[in-house]
N, C-alpha and C positions, 0 to 999 in steps of 0.2 A: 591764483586761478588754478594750476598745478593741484595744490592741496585742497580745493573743492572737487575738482574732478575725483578727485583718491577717496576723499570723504563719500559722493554720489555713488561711485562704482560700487565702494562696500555695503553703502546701504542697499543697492539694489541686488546683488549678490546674494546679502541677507534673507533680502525680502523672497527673492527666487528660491533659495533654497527653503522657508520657512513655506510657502506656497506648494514647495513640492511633498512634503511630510501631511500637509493639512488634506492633498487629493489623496495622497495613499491613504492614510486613515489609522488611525494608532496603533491598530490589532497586529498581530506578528503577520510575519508573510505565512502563505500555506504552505502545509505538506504536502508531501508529493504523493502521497496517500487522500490528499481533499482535492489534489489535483487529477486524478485518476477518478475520482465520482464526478465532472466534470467530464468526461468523455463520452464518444459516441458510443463503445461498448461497452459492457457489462464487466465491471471483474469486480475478483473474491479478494481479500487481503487478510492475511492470517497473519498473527503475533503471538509467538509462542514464549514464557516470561524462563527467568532461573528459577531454582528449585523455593527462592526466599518470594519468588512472584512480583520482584519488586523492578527488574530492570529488565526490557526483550533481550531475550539470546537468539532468535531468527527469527523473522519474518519473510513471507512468501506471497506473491501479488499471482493471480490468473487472471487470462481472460476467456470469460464464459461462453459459451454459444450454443445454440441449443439444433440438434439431430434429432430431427423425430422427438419423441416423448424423453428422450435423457440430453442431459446436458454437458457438454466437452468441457473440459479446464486444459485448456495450455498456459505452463509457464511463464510467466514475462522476465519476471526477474527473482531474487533470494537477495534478502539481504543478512549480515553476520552482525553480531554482537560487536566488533572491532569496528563497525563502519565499509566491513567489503562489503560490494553490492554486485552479484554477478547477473550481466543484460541477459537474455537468452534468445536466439532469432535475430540478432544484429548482425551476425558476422556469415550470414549465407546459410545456416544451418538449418534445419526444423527445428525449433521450439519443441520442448518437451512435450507430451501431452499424458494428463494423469486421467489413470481410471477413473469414473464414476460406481462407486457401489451402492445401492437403493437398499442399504439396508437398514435397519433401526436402531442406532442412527449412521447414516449414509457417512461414508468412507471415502474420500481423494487416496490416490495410492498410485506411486512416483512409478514410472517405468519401469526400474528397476526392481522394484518389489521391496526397497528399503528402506521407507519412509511411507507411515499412514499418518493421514489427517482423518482425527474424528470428528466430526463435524453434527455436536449435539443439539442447537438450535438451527439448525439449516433447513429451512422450509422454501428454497427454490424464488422465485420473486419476490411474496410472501416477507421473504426475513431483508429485503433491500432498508439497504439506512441504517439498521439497527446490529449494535455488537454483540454477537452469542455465542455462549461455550463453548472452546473445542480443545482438543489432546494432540499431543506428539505422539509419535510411535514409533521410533527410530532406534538402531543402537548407536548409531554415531552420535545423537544427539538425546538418547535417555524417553523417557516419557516426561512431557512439561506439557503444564498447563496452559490454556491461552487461551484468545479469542480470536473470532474473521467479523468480518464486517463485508455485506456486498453493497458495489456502488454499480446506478445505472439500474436498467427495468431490463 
C-alpha cells in the first residue's frame, strides 16, 4: 500500500510539474526591456554595442513624457556591460532628467553635458515599436554605435 501511495504521489508530482511548463509556454521568459513596453508610460531604451558591434557595452532605458510640444526623458536606469544595473529615483532622489535637442537629428544630452545620445531615426510616437539608429558620444565611453527602441504611445 505504502509503495503505491509513493508510486501516486510521483506520478502526480510529475504531472503537476509537466502541466505547469505546458501554461508557461516554451518561449524564454521576457526581458525586462519587453517588460517595460508593457507599461502605462512611454520609455526610450538605448543599446549602445563595442567597437566589434557584436556584444552591448551600455544600455540606458527613459521615461518619456511629453511638456507642451517637446518631450521630457528622465532616466530610469543604465545598465553596464559587466551586468551593473544602476536604478535611478529609488533611493528619494530626482531621477536624472536629459535634454531634449530638436535638432537633425535630435540629441538626449545627460545633465551633465557628458554623454550625447544621437538619436538618427527618432520620429517622436512615429518611431514606437520599431529599433533605429543611434550614437554614443561620450569620452568615458568613446563613440559606439547602437540602437533605442520606444515602447508605449
Amino acid at each position: 500500500m505504502k509503495r503505491t501511495l509513493v508510486v501516486s504521489g510521483a506520478a502526480a508530482l510529475a504531472a503537476t510539474a509537466l502541466a505547469a511548463v505546458m501554461l508557461r509556454g516554451s518561449g524564454p521568459e521576457p526581458a525586462p526591456v519587453e517588460v517595460a513596453a508593457k507599461s502605462a508610460m512611454p520609455t526610450l531604451y538605448c543599446e549602445f554595442y563595442n567597437f566589434v558591434g557584436r556584444a552591448p557595452k551600455v544600455g540606458f532605458t527613459f521615461a518619456v513624457a511629453r511638456t507642451g510640444d517637446a518631450p521630457t526623458f528622465t532616466q530610469v536606469n543604465q545598465i553596464e556591460a559587466d551586468g551593473t544595473r544602476i536604478a535611478f529615483g529609488g533611493d528619494g532622489a530626482a531621477p536624472p532628467r536629459w535634454t531634449f535637442e530638436a535638432e537633425t537629428p535630435p540629441n538626449l544630452v545627460s545633465p551633465d553635458d557628458a554623454i550625447r545620445i544621437v538619436l538618427y531615426g527618432y520620429e517622436g510616437t512615429k518611431s514606437a515599436g520599431t529599433w533605429f539608429e543611434a550614437g554614443l558620444r561620450s569620452i568615458q565611453y568613446l563613440n559606439l554605435d547602437g540602437k533605442c527602441r520606444r515602447y508605449g504611445t
